[in-house]
C-alpha positions in Angstrom: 32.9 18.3 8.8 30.4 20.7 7.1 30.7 21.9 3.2 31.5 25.3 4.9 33.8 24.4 7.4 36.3 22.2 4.4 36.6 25.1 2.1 37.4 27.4 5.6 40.4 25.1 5.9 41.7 24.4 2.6 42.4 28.2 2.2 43.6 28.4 5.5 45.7 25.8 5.7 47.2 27.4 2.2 47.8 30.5 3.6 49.0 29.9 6.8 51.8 27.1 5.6 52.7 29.6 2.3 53.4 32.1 5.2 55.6 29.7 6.9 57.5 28.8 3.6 58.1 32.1 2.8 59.2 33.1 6.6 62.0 30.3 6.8 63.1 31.0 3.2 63.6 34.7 4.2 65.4 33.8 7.8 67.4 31.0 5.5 68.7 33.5 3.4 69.5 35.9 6.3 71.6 33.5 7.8 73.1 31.5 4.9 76.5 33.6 5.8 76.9 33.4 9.0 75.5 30.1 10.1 75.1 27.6 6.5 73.9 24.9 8.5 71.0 26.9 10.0 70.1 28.2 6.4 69.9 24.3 5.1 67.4 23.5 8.5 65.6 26.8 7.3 64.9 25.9 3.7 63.8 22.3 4.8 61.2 23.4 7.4 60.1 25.9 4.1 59.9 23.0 1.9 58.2 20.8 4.2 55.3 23.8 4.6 54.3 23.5 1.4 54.3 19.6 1.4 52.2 19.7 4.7 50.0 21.7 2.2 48.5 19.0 0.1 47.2 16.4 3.0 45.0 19.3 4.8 43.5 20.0 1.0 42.6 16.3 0.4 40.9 16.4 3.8 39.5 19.6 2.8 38.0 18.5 -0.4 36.7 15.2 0.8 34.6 17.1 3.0 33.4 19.3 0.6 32.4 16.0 -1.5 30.9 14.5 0.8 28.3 17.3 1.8 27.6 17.6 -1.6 26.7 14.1 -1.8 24.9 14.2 1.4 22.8 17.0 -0.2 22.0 15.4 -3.3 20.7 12.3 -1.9 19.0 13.7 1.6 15.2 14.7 0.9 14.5 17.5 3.4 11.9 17.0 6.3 9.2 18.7 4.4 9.8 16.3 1.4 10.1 13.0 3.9 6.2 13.4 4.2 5.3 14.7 0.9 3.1 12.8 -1.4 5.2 13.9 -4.2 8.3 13.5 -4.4 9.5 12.5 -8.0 12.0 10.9 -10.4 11.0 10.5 -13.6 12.3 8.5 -16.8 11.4 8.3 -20.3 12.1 5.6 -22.7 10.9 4.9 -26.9 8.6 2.9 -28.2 8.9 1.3 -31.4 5.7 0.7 -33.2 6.1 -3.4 -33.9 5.5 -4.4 -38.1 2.2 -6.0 -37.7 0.6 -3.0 -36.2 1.8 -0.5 -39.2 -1.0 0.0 -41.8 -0.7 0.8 -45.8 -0.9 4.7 -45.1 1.8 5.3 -42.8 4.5 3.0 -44.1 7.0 6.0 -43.0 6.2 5.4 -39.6 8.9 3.0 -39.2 11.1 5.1 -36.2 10.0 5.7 -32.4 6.6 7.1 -32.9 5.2 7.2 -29.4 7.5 8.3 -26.3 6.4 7.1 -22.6 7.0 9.3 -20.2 6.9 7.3 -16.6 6.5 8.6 -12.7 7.8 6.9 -9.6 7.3 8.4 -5.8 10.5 8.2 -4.4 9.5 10.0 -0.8 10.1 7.3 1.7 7.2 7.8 3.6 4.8 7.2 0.9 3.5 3.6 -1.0 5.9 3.5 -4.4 3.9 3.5 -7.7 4.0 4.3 -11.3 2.2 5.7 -13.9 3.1 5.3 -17.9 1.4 8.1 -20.3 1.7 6.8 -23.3 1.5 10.1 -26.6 2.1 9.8 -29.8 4.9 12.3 -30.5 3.7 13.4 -34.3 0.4 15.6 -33.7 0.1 15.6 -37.7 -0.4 11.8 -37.4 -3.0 12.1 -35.0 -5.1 14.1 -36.9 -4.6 12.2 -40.3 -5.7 9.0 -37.8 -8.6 10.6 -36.8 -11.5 8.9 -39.2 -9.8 5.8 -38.2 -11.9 2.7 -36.3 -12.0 3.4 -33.0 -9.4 0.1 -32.1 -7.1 1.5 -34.9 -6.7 4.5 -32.6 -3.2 5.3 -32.2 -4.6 8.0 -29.2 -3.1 8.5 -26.1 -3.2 6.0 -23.4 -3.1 6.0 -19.2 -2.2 3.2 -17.4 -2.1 3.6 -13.5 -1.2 1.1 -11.2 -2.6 2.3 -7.7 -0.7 2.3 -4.2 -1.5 -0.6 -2.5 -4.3 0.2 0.4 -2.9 -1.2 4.3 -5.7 0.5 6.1 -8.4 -1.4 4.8 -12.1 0.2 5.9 -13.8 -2.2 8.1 -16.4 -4.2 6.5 -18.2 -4.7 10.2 -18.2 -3.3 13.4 -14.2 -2.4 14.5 -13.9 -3.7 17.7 -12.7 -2.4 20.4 -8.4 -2.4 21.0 -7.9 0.8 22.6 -5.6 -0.5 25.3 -4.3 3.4 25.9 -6.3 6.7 26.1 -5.5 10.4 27.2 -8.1 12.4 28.7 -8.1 15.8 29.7 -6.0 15.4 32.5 -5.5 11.8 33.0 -4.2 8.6 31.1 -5.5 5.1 31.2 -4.0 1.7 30.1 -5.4 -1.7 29.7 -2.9 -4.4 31.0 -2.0 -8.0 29.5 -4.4 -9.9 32.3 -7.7 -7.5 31.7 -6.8 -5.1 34.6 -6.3 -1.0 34.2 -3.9 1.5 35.2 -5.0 5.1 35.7 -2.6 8.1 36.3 -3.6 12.0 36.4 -6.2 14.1 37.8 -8.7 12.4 40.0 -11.0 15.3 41.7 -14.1 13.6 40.2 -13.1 9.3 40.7 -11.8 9.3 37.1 -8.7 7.3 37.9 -10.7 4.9 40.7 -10.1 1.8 38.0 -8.6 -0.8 40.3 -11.4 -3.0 40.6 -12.2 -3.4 37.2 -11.5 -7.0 35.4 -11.6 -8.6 31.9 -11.4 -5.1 30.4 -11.2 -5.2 26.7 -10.9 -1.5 25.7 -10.8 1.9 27.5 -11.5 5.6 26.8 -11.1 8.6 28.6 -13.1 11.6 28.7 -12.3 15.1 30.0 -13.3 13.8 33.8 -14.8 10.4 33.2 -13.5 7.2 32.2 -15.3 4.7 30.2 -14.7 0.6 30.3 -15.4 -2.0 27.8 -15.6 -5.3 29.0 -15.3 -8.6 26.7 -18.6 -9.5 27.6 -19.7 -6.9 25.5 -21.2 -4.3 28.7 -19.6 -1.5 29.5 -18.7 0.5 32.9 -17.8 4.3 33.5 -16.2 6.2 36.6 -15.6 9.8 36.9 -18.0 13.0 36.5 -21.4 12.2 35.9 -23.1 15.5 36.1 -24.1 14.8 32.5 -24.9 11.5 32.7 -22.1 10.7 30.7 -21.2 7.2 32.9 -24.5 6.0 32.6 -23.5 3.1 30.2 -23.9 0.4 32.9 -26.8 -1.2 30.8 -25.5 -1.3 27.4 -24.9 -4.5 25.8 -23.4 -6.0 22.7 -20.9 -3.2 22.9 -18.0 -3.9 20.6 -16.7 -0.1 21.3 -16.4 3.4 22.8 -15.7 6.5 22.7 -16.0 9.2 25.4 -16.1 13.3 24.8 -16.1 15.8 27.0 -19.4 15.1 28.8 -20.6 12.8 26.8 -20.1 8.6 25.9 -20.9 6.6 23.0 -20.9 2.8 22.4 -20.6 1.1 19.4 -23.0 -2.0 18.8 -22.1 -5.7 17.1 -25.0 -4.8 14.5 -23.5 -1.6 13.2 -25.7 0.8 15.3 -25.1 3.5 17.8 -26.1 4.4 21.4 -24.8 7.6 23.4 -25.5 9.2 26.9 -24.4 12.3 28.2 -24.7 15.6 27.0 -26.9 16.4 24.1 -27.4 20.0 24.0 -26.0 20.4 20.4 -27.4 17.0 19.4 -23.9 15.1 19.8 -26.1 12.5 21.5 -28.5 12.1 18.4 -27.2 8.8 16.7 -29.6 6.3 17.4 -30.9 6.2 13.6 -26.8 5.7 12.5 -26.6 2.7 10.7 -23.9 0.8 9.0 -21.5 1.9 10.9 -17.8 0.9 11.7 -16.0 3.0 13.8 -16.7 5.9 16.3 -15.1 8.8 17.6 -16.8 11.8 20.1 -15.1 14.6 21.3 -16.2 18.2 22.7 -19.8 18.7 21.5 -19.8 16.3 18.7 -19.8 12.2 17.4 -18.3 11.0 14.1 -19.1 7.7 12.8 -17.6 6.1 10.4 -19.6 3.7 7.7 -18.6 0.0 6.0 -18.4 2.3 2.3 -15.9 4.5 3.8 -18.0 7.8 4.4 -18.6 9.6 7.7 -21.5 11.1 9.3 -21.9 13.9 12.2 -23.7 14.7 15.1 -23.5 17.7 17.2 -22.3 21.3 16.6 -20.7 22.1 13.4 -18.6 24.9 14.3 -15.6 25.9 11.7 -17.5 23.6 9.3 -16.4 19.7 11.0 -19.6 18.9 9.6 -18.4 18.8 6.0 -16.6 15.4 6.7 -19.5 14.1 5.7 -18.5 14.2 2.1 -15.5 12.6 2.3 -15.4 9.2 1.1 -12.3 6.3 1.2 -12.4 6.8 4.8 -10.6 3.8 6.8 -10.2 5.7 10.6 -11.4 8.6 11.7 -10.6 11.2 15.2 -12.5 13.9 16.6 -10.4 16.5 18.0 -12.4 19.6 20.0 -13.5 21.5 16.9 -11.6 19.7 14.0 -11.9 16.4 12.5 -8.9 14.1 11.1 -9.7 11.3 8.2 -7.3 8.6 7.9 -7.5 7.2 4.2 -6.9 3.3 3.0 -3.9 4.6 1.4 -2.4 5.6 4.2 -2.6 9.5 3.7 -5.2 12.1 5.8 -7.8 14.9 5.2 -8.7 16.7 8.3 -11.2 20.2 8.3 -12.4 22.3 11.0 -10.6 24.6 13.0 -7.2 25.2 12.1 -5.8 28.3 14.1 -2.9 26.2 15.6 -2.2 24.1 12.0 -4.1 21.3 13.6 -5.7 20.2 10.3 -2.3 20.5 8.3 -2.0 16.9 7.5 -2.1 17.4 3.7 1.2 16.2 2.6 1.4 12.9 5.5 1.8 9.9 3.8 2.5 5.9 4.8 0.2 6.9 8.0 -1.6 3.7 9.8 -3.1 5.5 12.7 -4.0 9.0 13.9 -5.1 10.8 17.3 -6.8 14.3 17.4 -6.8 16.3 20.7 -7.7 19.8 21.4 -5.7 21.8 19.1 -3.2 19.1 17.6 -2.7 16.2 15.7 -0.6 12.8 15.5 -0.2 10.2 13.6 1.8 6.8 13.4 3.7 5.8 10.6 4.1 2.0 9.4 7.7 2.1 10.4 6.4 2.9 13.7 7.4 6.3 14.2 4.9 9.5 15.2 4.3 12.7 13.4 2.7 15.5 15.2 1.5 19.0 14.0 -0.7 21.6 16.1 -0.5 24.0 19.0 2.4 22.6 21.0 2.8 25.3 23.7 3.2 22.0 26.4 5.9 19.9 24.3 2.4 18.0 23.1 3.9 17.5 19.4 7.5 16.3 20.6 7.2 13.1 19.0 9.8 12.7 16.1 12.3 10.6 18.4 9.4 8.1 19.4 10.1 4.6 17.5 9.0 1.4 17.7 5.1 2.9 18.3 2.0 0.2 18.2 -1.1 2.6 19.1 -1.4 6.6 20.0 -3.8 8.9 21.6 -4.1 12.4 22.1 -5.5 14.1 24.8 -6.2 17.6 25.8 -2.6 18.4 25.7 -1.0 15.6 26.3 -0.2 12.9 23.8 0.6 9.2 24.8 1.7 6.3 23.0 2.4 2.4 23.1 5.7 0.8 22.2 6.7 -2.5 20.9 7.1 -3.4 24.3 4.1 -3.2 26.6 5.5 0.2 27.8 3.5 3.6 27.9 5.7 6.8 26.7 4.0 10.4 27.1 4.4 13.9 26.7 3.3 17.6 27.1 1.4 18.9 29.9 2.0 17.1 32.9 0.5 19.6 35.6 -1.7 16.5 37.2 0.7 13.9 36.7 -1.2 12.3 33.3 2.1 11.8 31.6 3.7 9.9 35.1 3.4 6.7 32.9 7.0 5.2 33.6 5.5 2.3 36.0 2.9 1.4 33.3 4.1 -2.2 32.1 2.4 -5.0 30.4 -0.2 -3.5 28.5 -2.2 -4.9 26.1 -0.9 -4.3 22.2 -3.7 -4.4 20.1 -3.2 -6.0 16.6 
């Protein structure tokens, strides 16, 4: 029972039993003589009215407690993601004998009051920070011709949140047992084979014969193998060249775009095929580098120091990712870029018409997946947040639980459970979310 709906029935259940009592006092009295034994029934249904009174306002009022309550203690769904959300505490400090010197014998009270910090947002790493000031300004300025350790000057101490995406000190390789492409979904399974479900015009689902399959990727029409041995195989549109990986070696992972594939060597370098006519393709002189994502008309790599670099067309300014820095994962969406942060929170920049890049205020995030014009990232308690254009149901991931990878796709988003199983949503029009027979896929640690 809402706040509302409690104080609706305490003053309706004290009107309408009031009403009651006065109605049988009022017949009693008209009847006491003619009929006294009807009067006595009267004034008892009148007194027992106003007794029925006093349970339906304890219910009332309990109600209205307990929303109150409820509202006190719930953080809204704004405030479940925020980075911010605080409680604070202050507490004295009493300056100890030793420390006092000759010239401020007064000083023997709390001089210095430490004022203290904690997150208290649920989705964010807990942490405090003490600001230690001295409370008498006067004293501070008599102090200052004191030796520098005499200093009785303010002091920070911050204790960081603990980072649980740490940034690859070598090659990541590849786990990406799911992918969503433009119109299709692929899946590694447990024994090294592949499942494929969507459109298929151009051979991009033709997967059955592959074996020993480490990792997958899927492009807009083209679909991309990594195999343990460290080669890689590609099916699909190849207008572009885009599937030409068959001679690559020492692959440890991929990443396909829109027309265009790039493989991530053991020694930190970069090859790509495909479609280079904004230089998405140019990343052969990349070194040091981790992680790789491609997308439309651009590659982002990711380096062991936690930077990125770019390639390709820098529309709506996705080439300023390149002075990021802290960087543990990153996703290339088609013209925005997401950057996933050791401490578990994100920067993304680009386009932003459809709130794509609105991951500001995430928090306690462990993975994230960028499609065309949205967003999503998993949580360490293994749910899915999701922001962006969402006109296909793309975003409708809150209920999700129990999530070990993600993947975004043009508008579809798919994800892997706990379980081996493949759940999906948004559009559906070529049957890339028909993933209810996928079972036994690989879960990536």
């Amino acid at each position: 029972m809402s706040e509302q709906t409690g104080k609706k029935l305490k003053i309706l259940s004290g009107i309408v039993f009031i009403a009651e009592a006065l109605i049988f006092s009022a017949l009693a009295l008209l009847v006491i003589k003619e009929n006294i034994t009807v009067s006595f029934v009267l004034i008892a249904l009148a007194v027992a009215s106003l007794v029925l009174i006093i349970p339906f306002w304890k219910i009332a009022r309990a109600a209205v407690k307990e929303e109150a309550e409820e509202k006190e203690d719930k953080l809204s769904y704004t405030d479940m993601y925020a980075p911010a959300a605080f409680s604070t505490y202050t507490e004295e400090y009493t300056k100890p004998e030793e420390e006092k010197t000759e010239t401020h014998e007064t000083e023997t009270k709390a001089e210095v009051l430490k004022v203290g910090v904690k997150r208290t947002s649920p989705m964010s790493e807990d942490f405090t920070r003490e600001i230690t000031l001295p409370k008498d300004l006067q004293a501070i300025s008599s102090l200052a011709d004191e030796k520098e350790e005499e200093e009785e000057f303010a002091k920070t101490t911050m204790i960081e949140r603990p980072s649980f995406n740490p940034i690859p000190a070598k090659p990541r390789e590849g786990t990406t047992t799911i992918s969503a492409g433009g119109l299709h979904t692929v899946a590694v399974r447990e024994n090294g084979n592949v499942l494929c479900t969507g459109h298929n015009n151009y051979g991009q689902c033709n997967v059955e014969e592959w074996e020993n399959v480490m990792a997958v990727t899927a492009g807009s029409y083209h679909t991309v193998a990594l195999f343990r041995n460290g080669t890689c195989d590609a099916v699909g549109y190849n207008g572009n060249n885009q599937c030409d990986v068959g001679r690559w070696s020492t692959i440890c992972n991929i990443s396909a775009g829109v027309a265009h594939t790039v493989g991530l060597r053991l020694d930190g370098t970069c090859v790509a095929t495909g479609d280079n006519t904004y230089g998405q393709c140019n990343v052969e002189d990349w070194q040091d580098i981790v992680a790789i994502s491609a997308s439309n008309n651009y590659t982002v790599g990711l380096r062991s120091d936690g930077t990125v670099c770019a390639a390709g067309i820098n529309i709506d300014g996705e080439g300023g990712a390149e002075h990021w820095a802290g960087i543990a994962d990153v996703a290339a969406g088609r013209l925005h870029i997401v950057g996933l942060r050791k401490n578990g929170c994100c920067v993304a920049m680009g386009n932003n018409a459809n709130n794509q890049c609105e991951v500001g205020r995430w928090s306690g995030i462990r993975a994230i997946a960028a499609g065309n014009y949205h967003t999503v990232g998993l949580c360490k308690d293994g749910t899915c947040i999701a922001t962006g254009y969402n006109g296909y149901g793309q975003c409708n991931v809150q209920k999700w639980t129990g999530i070990r990878a993600i993947a975004a796709g043009r508008n579809h988003t798919v994800a892997l459970n706990k379980y081996g199983k493949v759940l999906a949503v948004g559009d559906n029009t070529s049957a890339q979310c028909e993933t209810g027979d996928f079972d036994e896929i690989r879960i990536a640690e």
